[in-house]
C-alpha positions in Angstrom: 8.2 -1.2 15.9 4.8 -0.8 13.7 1.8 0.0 15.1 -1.3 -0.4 14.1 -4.7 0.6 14.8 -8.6 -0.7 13.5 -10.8 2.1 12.9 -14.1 2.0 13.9 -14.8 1.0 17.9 -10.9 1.9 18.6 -10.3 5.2 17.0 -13.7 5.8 15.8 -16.7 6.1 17.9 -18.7 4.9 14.9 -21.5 2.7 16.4 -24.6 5.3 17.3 -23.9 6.5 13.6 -23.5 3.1 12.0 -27.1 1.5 14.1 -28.8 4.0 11.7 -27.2 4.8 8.3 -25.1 1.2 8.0 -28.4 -0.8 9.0 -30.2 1.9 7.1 -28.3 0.5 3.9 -29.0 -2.7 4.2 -32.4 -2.3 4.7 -32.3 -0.2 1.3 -30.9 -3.0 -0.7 -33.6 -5.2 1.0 -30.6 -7.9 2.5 -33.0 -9.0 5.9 -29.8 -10.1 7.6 -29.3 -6.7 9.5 -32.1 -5.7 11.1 -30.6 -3.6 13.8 -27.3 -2.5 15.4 -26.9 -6.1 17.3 -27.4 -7.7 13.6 -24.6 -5.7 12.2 -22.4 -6.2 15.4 -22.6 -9.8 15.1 -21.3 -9.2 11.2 -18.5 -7.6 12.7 -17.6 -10.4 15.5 -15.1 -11.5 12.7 -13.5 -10.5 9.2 -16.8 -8.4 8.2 -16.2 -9.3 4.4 -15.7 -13.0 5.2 -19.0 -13.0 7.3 -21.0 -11.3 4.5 -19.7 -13.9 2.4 -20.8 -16.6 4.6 -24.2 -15.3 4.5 -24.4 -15.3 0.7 -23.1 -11.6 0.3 -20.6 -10.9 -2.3 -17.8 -8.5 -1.9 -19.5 -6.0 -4.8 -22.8 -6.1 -2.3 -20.8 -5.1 0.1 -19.2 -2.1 -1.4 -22.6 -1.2 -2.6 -23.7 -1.1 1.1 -20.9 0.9 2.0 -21.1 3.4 -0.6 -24.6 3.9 0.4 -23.6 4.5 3.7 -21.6 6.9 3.3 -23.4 9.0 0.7 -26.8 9.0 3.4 -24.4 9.8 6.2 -22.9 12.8 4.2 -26.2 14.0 3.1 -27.3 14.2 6.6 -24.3 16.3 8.4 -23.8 14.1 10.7 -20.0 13.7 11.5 -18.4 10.7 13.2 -16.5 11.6 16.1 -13.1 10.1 17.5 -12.9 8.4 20.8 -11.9 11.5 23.2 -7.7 11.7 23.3 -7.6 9.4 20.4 -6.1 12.1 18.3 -3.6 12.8 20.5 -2.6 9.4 20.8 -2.1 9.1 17.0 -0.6 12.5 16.5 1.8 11.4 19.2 2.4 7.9 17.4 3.4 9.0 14.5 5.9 11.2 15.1 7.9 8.0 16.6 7.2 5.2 14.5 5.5 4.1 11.0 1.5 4.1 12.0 -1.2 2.5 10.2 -4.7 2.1 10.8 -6.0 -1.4 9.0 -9.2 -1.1 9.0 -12.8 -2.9 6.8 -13.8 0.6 6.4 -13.4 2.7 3.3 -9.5 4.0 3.3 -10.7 7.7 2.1 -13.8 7.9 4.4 -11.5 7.3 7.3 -8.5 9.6 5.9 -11.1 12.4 5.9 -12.2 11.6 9.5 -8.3 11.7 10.7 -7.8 15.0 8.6 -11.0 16.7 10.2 -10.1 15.8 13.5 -6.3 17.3 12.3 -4.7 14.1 12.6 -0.9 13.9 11.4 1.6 11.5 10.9 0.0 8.3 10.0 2.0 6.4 7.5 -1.0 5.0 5.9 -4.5 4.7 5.9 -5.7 1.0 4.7 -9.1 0.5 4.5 -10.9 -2.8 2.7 -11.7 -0.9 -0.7 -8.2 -2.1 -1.2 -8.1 -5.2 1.0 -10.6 -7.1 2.6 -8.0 -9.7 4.4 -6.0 -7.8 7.5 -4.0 -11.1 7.7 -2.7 -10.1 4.0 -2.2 -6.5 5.2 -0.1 -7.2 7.8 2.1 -10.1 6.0 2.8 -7.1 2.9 3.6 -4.8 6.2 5.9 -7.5 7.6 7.9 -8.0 4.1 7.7 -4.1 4.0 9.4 -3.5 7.6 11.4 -6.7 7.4 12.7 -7.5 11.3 10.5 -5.2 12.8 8.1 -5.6 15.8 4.4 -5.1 14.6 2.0 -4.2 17.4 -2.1 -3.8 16.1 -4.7 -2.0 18.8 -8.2 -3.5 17.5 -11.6 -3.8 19.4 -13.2 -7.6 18.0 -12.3 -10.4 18.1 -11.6 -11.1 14.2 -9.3 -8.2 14.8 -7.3 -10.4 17.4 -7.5 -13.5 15.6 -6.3 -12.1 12.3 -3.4 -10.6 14.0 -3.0 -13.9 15.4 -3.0 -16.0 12.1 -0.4 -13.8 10.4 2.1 -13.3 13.7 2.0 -10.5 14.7 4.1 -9.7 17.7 1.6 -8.1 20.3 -2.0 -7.7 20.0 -4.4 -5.1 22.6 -7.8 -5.6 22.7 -9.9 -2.6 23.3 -13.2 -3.1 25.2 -14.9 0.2 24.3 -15.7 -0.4 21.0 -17.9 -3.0 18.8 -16.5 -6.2 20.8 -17.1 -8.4 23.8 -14.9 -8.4 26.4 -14.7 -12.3 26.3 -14.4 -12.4 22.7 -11.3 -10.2 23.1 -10.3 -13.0 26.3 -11.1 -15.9 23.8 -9.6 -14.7 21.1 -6.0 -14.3 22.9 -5.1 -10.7 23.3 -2.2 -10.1 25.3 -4.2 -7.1 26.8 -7.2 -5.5 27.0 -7.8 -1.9 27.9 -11.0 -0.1 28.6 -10.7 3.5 27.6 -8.2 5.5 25.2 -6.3 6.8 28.6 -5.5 3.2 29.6 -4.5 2.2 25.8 -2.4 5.4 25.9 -0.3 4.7 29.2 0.1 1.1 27.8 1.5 1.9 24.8 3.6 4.4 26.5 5.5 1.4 28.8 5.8 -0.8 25.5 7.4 1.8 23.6 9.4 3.9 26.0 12.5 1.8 25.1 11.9 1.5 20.9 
């Protein structure tokens, strides 16, 4: 089995940090589509980069935004924290099965967050500086792992839809992050969760016998 995680809203607890610096950025640039945290959320609902581009924002705007991002967030100190036992979880993970968080999110920004927060033992970290599509990710992880089961943990409903479009075998939705509960519903998960405790005993019956 392959698991795989989203970042920010499942892993990350991202969203007090993002309703300032990532609407921050976009203010910057002078794009009035994000005005606040809701704004950006709603971005978020589905694929992020596909959104943007429905909106007339190009994929090099969008790197731009993140880059800004994440130079103000670094300037200020301010460190984004991991969902309480979400560490362990992963640590945990890893040292049974391949593990890789798929994420829209920059693929070093998020490697740095696991490393502070002493995170072992994911396989890989990839973020959407090298692919924007999670459907694309997860086909090259299924010609990768050829046979195998791939399981993906995300908190929106794009995340569950994505999974869904390229067949993946089990999909959680997590309702403590960025998403709606009846997204997740709508969307199809096969479960939701509400915390990292509940995700954790979950994933604990699924696996016991891989």
């Amino acid at each position: 089995m392959i698991i795989c995680f989203d970042a920010d809203g499942t892993i990350i607890d991202s969203l007090t940090v993002e309703s300032v610096y990532y609407v921050g950025a976009y203010k910057k640039l002078g794009i009035g589509l994000v005005d606040d945290i809701e704004d950006l959320k709603k971005l978020c609902r589905n694929n992020y980069f596909e959104e943007c581009a429905k909106h007339g924002i190009d994929e090099a705007t969008c790197r731009e935004l993140g880059a800004i991002y994440r130079r103000d967030l670094a300037k200020s100190g301010v460190e984004i924290p991991m969902f309480p036992g979400a560490a362990a979880l992963l640590n945990d993970l890893g040292k049974r099965f391949p593990l890789f968080i798929v994420s829209s999110n920059h693929s070093v920004f998020l490697q740095d967050i696991l490393t502070r927060h002493q995170v072992g033992g994911v396989t890989e970290v990839i973020g959407g500086d090298q692919e924007t599509s999670k459907v694309n990710t997860f086909l090259k992880l299924k010609v990768r792992y050829p046979g195998e089961k791939i399981l993906f943990i995300g908190d929106t409903k794009g995340d569950i839809l994505e999974g869904k479009k390229a067949g993946l075998d089990l999909l959680i939705g997590v309702t403590y992050g960025w998403g709606f509960q009846e997204d997740l519903k709508e969307a199809g998960a096969d479960y939701l969760v509400d915390s990292v405790a509940e995700l954790a005993s979950l994933l604990q019956q699924i696996t016991e016998n891989q």
